[in-house]
N, C-alpha and C positions, 0 to 999 in steps of 0.2 A: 463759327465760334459757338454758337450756340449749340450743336452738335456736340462737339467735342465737350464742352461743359456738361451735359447731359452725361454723356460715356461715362467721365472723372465720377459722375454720382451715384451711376449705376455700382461704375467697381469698388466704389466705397462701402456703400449700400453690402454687398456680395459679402465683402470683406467681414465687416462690421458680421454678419449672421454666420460667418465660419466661426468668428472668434471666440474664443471661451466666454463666461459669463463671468463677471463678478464674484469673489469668493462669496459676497453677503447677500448677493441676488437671491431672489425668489428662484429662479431654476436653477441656481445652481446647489440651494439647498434643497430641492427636490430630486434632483440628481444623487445626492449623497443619501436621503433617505431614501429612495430604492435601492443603491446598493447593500444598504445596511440590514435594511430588511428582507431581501432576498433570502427565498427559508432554506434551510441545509437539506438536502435529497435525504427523506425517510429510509431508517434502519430497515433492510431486509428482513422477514421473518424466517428463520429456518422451519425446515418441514417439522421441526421436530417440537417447536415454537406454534405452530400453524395444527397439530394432532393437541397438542395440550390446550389451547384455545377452543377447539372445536364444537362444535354443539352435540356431537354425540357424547360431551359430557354431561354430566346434569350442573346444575349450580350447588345440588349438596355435594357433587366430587370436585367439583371446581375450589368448593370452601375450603377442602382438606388440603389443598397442595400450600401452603403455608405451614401445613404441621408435616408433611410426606417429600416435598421438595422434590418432584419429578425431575424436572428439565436436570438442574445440579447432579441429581442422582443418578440416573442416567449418562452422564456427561462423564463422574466418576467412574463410572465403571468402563468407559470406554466403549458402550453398547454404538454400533453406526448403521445406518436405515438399511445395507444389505445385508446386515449380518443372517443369521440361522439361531434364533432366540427359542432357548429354552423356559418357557414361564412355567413353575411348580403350583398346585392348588392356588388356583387365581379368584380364587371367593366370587364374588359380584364381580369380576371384570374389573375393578376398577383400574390396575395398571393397566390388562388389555385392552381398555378403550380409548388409550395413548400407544403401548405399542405396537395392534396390528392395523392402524391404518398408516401410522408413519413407517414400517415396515413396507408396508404393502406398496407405499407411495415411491420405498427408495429398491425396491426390489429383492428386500430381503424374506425370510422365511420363521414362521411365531409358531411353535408348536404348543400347545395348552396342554400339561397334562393335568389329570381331574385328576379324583379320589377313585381309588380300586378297589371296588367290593370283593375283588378276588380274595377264599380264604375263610369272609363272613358267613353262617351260618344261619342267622337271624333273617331267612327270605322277607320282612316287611321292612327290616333297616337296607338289605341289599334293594329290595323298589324303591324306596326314598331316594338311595344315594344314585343309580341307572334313570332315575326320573328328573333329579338335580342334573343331571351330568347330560341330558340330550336338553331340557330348557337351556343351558347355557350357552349349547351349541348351536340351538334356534333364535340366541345375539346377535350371532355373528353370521349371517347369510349373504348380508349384502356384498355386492365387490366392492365397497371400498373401506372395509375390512379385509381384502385380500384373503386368499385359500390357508386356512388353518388347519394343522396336520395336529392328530389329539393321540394322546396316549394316557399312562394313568402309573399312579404310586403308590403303595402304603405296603405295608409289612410283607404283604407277599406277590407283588408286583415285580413284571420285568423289565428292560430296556425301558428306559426315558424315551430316549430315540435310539436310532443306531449307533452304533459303536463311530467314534473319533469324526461326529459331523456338524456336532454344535459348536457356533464362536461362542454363545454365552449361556450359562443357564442362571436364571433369577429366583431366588427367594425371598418373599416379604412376609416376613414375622408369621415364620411357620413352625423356627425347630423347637418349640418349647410344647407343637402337638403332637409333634416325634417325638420328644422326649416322653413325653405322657403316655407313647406306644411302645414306647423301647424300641423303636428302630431307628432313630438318629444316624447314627455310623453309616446306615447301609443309604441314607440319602444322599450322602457326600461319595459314600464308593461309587453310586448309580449316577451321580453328576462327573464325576471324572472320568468314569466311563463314556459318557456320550460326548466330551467335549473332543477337540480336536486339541494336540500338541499348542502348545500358546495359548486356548483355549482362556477363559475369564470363567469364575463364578463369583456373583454379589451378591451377598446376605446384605439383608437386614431385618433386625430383631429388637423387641423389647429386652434392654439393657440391666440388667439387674447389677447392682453395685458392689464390687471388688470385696467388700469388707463384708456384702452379706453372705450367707450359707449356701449353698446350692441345692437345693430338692431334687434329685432325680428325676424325680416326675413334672418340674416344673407346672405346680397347680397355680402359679402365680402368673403365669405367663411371661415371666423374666429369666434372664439368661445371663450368664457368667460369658464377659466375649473371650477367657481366654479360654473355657469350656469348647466353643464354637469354635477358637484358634487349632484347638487339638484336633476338634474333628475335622477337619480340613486335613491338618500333616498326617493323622495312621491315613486318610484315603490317598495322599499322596500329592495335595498340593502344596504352592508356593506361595507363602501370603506376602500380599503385593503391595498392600497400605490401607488405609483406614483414615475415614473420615467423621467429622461431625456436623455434617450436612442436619442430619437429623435427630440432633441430641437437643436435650431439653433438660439444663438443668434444675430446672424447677419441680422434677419427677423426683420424688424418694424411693420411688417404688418399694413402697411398705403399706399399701390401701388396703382394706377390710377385704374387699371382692377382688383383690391386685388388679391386673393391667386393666380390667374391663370395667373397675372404680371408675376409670378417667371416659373422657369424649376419647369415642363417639359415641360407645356403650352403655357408658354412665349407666353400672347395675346400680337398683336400689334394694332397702328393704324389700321381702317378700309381704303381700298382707298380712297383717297381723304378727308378722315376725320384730322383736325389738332393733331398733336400730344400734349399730356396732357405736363401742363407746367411743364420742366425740364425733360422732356423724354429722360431716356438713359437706351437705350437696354443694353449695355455689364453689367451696374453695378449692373441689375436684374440679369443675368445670374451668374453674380461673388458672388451674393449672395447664391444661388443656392437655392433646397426646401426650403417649409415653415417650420417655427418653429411649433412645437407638440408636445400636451401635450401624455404621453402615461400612462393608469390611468386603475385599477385593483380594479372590485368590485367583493364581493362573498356573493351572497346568503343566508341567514344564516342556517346551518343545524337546524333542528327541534328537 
């Protein structure tokens, strides 16, 4: 008997520790705050998330993408880690220091072209600009920048690249130094030239407003976008859409020194030169970059 009573207490005992707990229990409220808490599996970074992060930026390029909107701009344009990327005078790098490592990373191909002294006659401005143009090539050595193929543009320059091999060629707020050279038209001919059928090309430029004038020469560094729209259609593209990734409408673009008034540039007075009437630095600064059009043409396949 006393056996068997033992057994009866055992499988109560057993019982009793399968059984759920009390809604009000101590573990059964510790039960529901682990569920609750359990964190959500961290968002994947893309490659393209992972080159814009990178340390081979600096923290002063990193500041700017608030006013330049990489990742967005990029995305707009349909640019993708294999493509065959065309970048036009790339100043300091600062796009290429996003896109020839995430290029590189996804297999695709960055071609830089520089400025072409071809034409200049001035041999200490032709050393300057052949002096600029291998420093910038001595950026990008390492492999994980990937193999950059270089060529070069300006009034009397050839091929970008070869004929019908680029997915995309990129411009950022360049054609208002064409216009200043009077070769505008033949940048958009030499971009359609190197694209492939389908092909993309993305501006973007300081925006100059509908209702102001257009200077030929654009000494403002602002641009009429349907000026830019045209040059596009005589080369022979399809514009594709337009966005306002990187518009700012708090730019009037009407500054004393135009686009180079504002950040980053922030021209000032020269010494001893009088300041332009109603000159105040902070409210350029509080404006911050120019307003930009950011505009997507394609090619048309054949």
């Amino acid at each position: 008997m006393k056996t068997a009573v033992s057994a009866s207490l055992i499988t109560l005992a057993l019982l009793a520790g399968c059984s759920p707990a009390p809604a009000d229990s101590p573990e059964a409220v510790a039960e529901i705050d682990t569920e609750m808490a359990a964190p959500e599996a961290p968002a994947t970074e893309t490659a393209l998330e992972a080159a814009i992060a990178s340390d081979v930026r600096s923290p002063e390029e990193k500041a700017r993408d608030v006013w330049r909107h990489p990742k967005e701009t990029l995305e707009f344009l349909g640019v993708e880690p294999d493509d065959t990327v065309v970048e036009i005078w790339p100043g300091g790098g600062w796009y290429t220091n996003i896109l020839a490592p995430w290029l590189a990373s996804g297999g695709g191909q960055l071609v830089e072209v520089l400025f072409d002294p071809t034409g200049i006659e001035d041999a200490e401005r032709v050393a300057r600009i052949e002096t600029n143009n291998e420093t910038f090539k001595s950026n990008y050595t390492d492999p994980k920048f990937g193999t950059i193929s270089y060529s070069g543009f300006s009034a009397n320059s050839g091929p970008l690249t070869d004929p019908d091999t680029a997915d995309v060629v990129l411009t950022f707020r360049n054609i208002h130094n064409w216009m200043n050279g009077g070769y505008e038209q033949k940048f958009f001919n030499d971009a359609y030239a190197a694209l492939k059928p389908g092909g993309v090309l993305g501006v973007v430029e300081h925006r100059l407003p509908s209702t102001a004038i257009q200077d030929p020469k654009a000494p403002s560094g602002y641009v009429h976008e349907d000026y830019v729209k045209t040059l596009a259609a005589n080369a022979g593209f399809e514009f594709a859409g337009s966005s306002e990734i990187n518009a700012n409408p708090a730019d009037t673009a009407d500054h004393p020194y135009g686009v180079w008034t504002l950040p980053p540039v922030s021209n000032q007075p020269e010494e001893g030169e009088e300041a332009p009437e109603g000159w105040d630095p902070e409210a350029y600064k509080a404006i911050g970059e120019s307003d930009r059009m950011t505009l997507k043409f394609i090619k048309p396949a054949e």
